[in-house]
C-alpha positions as CSV (number, residue, x, y, z in Angstrom):
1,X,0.0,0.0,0.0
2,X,1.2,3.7,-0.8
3,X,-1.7,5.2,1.3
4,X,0.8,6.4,3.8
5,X,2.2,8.8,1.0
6,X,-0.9,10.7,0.3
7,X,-0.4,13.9,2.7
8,X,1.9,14.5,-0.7
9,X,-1.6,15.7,-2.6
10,X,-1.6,18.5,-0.8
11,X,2.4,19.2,-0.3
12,X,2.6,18.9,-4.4
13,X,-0.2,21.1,-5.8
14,X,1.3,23.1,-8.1
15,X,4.4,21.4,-8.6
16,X,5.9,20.3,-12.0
17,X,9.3,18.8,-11.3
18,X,9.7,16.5,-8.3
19,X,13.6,15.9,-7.2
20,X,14.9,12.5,-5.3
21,X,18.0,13.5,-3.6
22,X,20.3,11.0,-1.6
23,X,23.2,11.0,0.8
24,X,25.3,9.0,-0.9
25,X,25.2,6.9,-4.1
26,X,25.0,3.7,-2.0
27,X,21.7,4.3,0.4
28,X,19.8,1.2,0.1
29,X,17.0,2.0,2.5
30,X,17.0,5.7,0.7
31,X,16.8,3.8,-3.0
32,X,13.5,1.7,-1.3
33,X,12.1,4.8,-0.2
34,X,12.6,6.5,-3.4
35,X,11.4,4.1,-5.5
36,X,8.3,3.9,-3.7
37,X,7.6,7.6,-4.2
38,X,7.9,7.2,-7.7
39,X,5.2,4.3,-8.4
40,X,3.2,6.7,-5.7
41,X,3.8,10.2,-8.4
42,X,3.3,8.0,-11.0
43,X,0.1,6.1,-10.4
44,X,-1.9,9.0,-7.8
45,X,-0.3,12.5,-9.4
46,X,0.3,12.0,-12.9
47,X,3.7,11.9,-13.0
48,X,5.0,10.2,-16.4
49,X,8.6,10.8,-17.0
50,X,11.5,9.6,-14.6
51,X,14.8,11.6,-15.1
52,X,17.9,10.1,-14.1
53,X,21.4,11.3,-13.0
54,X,22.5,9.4,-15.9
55,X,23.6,9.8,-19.5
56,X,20.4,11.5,-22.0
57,X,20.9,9.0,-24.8
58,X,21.1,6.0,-23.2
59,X,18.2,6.1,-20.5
60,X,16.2,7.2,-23.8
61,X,17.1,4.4,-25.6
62,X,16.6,1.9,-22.6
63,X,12.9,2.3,-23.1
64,X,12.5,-0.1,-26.0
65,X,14.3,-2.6,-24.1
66,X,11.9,-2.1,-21.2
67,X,9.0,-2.5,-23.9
68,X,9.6,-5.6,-24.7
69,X,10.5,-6.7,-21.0
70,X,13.7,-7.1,-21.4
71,X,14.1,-5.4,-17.7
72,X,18.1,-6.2,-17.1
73,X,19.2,-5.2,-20.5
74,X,17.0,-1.9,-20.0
75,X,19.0,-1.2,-16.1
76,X,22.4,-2.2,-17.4
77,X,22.1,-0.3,-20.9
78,X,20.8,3.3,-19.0
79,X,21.8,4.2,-15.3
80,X,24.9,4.3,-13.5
81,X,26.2,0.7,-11.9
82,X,25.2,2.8,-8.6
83,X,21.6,2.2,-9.2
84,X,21.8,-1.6,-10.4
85,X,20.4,-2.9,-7.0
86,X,17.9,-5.0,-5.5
87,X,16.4,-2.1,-3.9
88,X,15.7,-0.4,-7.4
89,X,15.0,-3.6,-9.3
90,X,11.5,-3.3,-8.1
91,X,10.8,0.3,-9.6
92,X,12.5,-0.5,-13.1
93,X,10.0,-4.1,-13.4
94,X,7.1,-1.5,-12.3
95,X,8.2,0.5,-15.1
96,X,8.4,-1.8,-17.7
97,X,5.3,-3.0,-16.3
98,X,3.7,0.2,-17.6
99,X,4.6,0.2,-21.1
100,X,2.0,-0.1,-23.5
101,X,-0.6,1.3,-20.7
102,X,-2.6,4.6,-21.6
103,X,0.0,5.8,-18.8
104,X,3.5,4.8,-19.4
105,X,6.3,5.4,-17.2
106,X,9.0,7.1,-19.3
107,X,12.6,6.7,-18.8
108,X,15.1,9.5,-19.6
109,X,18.3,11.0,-18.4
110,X,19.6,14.2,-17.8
111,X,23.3,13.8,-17.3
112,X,26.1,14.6,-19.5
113,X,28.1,11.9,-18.7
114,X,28.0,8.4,-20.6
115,X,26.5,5.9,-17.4
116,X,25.0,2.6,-19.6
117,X,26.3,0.6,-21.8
118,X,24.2,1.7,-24.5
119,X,26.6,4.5,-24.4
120,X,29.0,3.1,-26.2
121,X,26.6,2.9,-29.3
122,X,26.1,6.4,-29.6
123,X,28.7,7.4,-32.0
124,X,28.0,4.0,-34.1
125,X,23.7,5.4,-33.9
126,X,24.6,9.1,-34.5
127,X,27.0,8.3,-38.3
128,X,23.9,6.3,-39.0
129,X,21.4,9.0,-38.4
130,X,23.3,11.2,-40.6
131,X,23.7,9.2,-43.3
132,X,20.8,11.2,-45.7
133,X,22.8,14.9,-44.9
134,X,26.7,12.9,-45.5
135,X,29.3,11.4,-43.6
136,X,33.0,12.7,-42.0
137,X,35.9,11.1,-43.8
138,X,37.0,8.2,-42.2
139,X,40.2,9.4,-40.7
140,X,37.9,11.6,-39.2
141,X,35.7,9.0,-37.8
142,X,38.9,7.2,-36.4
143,X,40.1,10.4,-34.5
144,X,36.5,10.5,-32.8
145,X,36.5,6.9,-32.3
146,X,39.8,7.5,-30.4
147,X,38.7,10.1,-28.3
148,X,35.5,8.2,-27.3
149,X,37.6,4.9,-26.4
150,X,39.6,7.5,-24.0
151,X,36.0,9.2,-22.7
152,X,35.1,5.8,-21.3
153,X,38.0,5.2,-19.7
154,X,38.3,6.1,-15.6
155,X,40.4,8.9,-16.0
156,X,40.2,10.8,-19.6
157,X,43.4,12.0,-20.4
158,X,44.1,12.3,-23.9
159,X,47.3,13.9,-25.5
160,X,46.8,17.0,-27.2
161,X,47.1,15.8,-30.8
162,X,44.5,13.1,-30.0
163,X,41.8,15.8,-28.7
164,X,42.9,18.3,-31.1
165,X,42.2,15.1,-34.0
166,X,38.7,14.4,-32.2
167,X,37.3,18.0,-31.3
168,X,37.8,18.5,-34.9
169,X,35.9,15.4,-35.6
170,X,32.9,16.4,-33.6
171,X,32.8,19.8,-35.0
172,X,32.3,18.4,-38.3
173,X,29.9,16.3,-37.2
174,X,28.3,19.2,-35.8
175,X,28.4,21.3,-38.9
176,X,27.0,18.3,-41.1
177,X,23.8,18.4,-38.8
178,X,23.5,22.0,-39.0
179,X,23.7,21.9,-42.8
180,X,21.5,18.9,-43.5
181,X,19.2,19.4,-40.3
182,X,16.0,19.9,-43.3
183,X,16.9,17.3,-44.7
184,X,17.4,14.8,-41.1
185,X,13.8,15.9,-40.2
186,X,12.2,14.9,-43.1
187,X,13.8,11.8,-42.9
188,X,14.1,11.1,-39.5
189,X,11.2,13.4,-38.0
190,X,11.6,16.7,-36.2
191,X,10.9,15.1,-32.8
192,X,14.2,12.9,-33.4
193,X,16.2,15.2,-34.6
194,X,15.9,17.5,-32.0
195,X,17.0,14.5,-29.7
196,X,19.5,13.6,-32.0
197,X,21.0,17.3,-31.7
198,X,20.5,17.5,-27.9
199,X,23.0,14.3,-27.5
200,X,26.0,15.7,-29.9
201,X,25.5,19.0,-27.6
202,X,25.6,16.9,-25.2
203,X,28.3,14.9,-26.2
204,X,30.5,17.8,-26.8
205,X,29.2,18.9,-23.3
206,X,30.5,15.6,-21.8
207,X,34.3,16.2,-23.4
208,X,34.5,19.4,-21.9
209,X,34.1,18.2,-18.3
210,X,35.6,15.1,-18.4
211,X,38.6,16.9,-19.7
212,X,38.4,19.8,-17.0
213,X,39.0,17.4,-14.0
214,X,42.8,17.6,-15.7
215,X,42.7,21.4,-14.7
216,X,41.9,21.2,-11.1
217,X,44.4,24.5,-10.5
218,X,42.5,26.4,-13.2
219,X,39.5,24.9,-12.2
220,X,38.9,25.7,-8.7
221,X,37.6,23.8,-5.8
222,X,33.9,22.7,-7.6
223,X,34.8,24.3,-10.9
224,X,34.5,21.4,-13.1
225,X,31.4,19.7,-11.1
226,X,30.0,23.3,-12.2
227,X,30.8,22.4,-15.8
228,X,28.4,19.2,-15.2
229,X,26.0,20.4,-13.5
230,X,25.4,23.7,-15.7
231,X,24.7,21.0,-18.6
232,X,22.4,18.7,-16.4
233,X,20.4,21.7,-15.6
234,X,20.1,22.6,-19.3
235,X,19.6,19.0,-20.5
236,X,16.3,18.9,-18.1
237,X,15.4,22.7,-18.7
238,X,15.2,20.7,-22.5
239,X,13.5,18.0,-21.7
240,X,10.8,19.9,-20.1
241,X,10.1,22.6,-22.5
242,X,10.8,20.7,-25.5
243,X,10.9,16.2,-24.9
244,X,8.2,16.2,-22.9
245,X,6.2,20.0,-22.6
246,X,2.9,18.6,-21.5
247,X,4.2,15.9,-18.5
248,X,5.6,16.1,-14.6
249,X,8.6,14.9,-14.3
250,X,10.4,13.1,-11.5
251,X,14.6,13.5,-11.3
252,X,16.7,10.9,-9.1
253,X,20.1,12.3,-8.1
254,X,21.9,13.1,-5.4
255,X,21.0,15.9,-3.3
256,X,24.5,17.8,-4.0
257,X,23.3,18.6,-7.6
258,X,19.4,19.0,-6.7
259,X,20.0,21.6,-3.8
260,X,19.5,25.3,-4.4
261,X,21.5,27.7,-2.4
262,X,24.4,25.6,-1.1
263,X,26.2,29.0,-0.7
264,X,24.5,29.2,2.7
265,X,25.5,25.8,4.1
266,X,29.1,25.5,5.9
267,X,31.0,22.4,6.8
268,X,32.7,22.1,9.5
269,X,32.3,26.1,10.3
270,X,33.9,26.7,6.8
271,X,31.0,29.1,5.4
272,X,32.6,29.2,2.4
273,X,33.0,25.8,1.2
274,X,30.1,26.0,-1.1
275,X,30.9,29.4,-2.0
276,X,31.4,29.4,-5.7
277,X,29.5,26.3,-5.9
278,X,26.6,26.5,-8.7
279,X,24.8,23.3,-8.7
280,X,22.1,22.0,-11.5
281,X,19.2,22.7,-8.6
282,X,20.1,26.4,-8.3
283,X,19.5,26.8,-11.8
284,X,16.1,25.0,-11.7
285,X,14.6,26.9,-8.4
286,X,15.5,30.1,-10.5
287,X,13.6,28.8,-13.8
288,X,10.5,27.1,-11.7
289,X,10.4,28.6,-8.7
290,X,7.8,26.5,-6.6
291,X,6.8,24.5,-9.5
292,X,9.7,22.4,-8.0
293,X,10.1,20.5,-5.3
294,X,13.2,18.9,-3.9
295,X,13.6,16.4,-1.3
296,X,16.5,15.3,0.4
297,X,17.1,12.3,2.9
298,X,19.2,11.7,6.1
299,X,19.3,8.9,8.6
300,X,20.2,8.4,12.4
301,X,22.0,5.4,12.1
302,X,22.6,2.3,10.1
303,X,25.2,1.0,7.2
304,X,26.4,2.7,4.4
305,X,28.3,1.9,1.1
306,X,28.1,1.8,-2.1
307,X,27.6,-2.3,-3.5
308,X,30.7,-3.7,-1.8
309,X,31.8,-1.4,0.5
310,X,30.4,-0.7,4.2
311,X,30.8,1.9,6.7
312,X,29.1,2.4,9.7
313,X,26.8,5.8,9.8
314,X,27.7,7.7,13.0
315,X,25.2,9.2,15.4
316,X,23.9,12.9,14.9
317,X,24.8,15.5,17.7
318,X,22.2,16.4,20.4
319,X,19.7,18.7,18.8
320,X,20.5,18.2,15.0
321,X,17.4,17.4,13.0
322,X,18.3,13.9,12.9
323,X,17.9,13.8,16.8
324,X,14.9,15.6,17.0
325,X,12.7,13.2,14.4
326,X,14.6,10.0,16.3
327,X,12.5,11.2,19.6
328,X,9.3,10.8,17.5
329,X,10.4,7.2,17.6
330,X,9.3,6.8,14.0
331,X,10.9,4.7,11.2
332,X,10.3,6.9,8.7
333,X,9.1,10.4,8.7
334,X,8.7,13.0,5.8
335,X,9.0,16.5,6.9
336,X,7.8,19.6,4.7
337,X,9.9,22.3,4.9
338,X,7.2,25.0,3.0
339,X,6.7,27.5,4.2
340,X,8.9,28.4,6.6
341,X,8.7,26.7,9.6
342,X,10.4,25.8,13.3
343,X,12.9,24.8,10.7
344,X,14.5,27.8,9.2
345,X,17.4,28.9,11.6
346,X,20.7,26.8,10.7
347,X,20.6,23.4,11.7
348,X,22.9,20.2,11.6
349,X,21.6,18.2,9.4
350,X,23.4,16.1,7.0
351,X,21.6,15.3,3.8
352,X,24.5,15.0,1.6
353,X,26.9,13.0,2.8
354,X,27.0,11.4,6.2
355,X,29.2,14.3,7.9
356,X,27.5,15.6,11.2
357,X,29.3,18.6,10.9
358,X,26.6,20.1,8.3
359,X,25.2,23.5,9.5
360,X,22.3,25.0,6.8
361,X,19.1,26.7,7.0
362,X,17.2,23.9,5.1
363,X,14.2,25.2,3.9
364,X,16.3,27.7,1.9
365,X,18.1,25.0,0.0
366,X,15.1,21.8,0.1
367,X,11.7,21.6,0.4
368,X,11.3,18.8,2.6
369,X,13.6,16.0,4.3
370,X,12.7,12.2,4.2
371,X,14.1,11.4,7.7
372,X,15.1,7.1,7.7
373,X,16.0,6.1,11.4
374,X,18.1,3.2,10.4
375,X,19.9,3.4,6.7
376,X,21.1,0.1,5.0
377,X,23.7,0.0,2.5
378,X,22.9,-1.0,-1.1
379,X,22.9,-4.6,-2.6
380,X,23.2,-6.9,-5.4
């Protein structure tokens, strides 16, 4: 039953965009939680598209695979490894359980960065699409092929003839869409083809940051996460106004890049460790305003870790909000933060990350927190 969700009728009128935060990538309780929330948007408030923190293209793609049931092919070809667990299993069946309803759950992504290994078809997919506008030479198509092989590597670091060889490569490939867009859409469809553009923009996008984290010095502290999270913000900005115009949309992230106004959160009474910090949720409070809603999620105690790894969570401090939900001696406990409420002056909380030394005024930066008493790491 989700009849325990429904107080979210009220909390929600109004709201477009819905955004599933998390501590860390490895918050298996958190993942259950979430992915009940989303079968409860979906089915009770209309809610049809579900935006991941994972590449554009291949979440896209995934959905024929989750068509024709085929749900492993459709987890392992979209989302991040992160999110390949038996606490989300449940939610991506339930999806592909929808497919060919009047209601369909869609699944997208909003990242820049390649997460599935449908990812790895893109470039093969995109010289395909092309084909009615022309193709690159091939040395040209080698250079890019290069440069992609390097992109899904752990750590991009190409030499400078080889990116020199494979920006070059792209821009082409950039220009022969621009020339011969006419000619794509009458083939292809408008509807694709704007997709089709939105993923070389992206692409290009995805070169760029992979490439800053080389720069760190030039970069700055969060300058490069910046890089990714300006794109993610754009990437769902598009899929709003332009994929999907008419739907509500759910995004599943972590709450680092769904926050808005991280400037006025310190760790460990440094006030400006955030400060040139721009995440992906400060753009989309600017552009929606209250027709967004993001919540975030903490936890008293438990287990933590991501697949294989474990740590123990330790204990809030006396008074944080953590400790103050515990006394209500309830599992789990949602909490609005709109409007302002007992809430607003700076609190420990820690909803990104497990350290305790988290000081914010949360109802400037969430709209509500989804307090677990005891967290359990994520499984296979």
């Amino acid at each position: 039953s989700l009849s325990d969700l429904s107080r979210l009728k009220g909390m929600l009128r109004g709201v477009r965009i819905v955004q599933l935060g998390e501590n860390t990538h490895g918050d298996g309780e958190c993942f259950r939680a979430k992915a009940r929330l989303v079968r409860y948007l979906h089915e009770e408030l209309g809610f049809t598209v579900l935006a991941f923190e994972s590449g554009l293209f291949e979440c896209e793609l995934a959905n024929e695979l989750f068509e024709k049931g085929k749900v492993d092919d459709g987890i392992n070809g979209s989302v991040f490894g992160i999110w390949r667990t038996t606490q989300t299993r449940p939610m991506f069946e339930y999806l592909a359980s929808t497919k060919g309803s009047k209601n369909p759950l869609i699944l997208t992504g909003f990242d820049t960065r390649g997460s599935g290994g449908l990812a790895q078809e893109y470039l093969l997919r995109l010289h395909e699409f092309l084909k009615p506008a022309g193709e690159i030479p091939t040395e040209a198509k080698l250079s890019l092929q290069r440069l992609d092989n390097k992109l899904n590597q752990a750590e991009y670091k190409p030499d400078a003839e080889e990116r020199k060889a494979g920006m070059a490569a792209l821009q082409r490939l950039r220009t022969l869409f621009d020339s011969g867009r006419a000619l794509l859409a009458e083939t292809h469809g408008e509807r694709e083809t704007a997709f089709q553009s939105r993923c070389l923009d992206n692409y290009i996008a995805r070169e760029r940051f992979e490439y800053s984290k080389n720069e760190p010095e030039k970069m700055g502290r969060h300058g490069s996460v910046n890089l990714r999270d300006q794109q993610m913000a754009s990437n769902l900005r598009w899929l709003a106004e332009e994929r999907y115009p008419e739907a509500k949309i759910i995004t599943w992230g972590a709450t680092f890049h769904l926050a808005h106004n991280l400037k006025m959160v310190s760790i460990g009474g440094d006030a400006d460790y955030y400060k040139n910090t721009r995440a992906m949720g400060e753009s989309v409070h600017e552009w929606l305003g209250e027709e967004v809603f993001t919540i975030g999620f903490v936890a008293y105690e438990g287990t933590g870790g991501i697949l294989s790894t474990r740590f123990d969570i330790p204990k809030p401090a006396e008074g944080s909000f953590e400790d103050l939900m515990y006394r209500y001696g309830q599992p789990f406990l949602l909490v609005p933060l709109r409007p302002r409420n007992p809430f607003a002056e700076p609190m420990l909380a820690a909803p990104m990350a497990y350290g305790r030394n988290t000081l914010g005024p949360w109802p400037q930066v969430l709209d509500a927190l989804f307090f677990i008493q005891e967290m359990t790491a994520s499984s296979r």
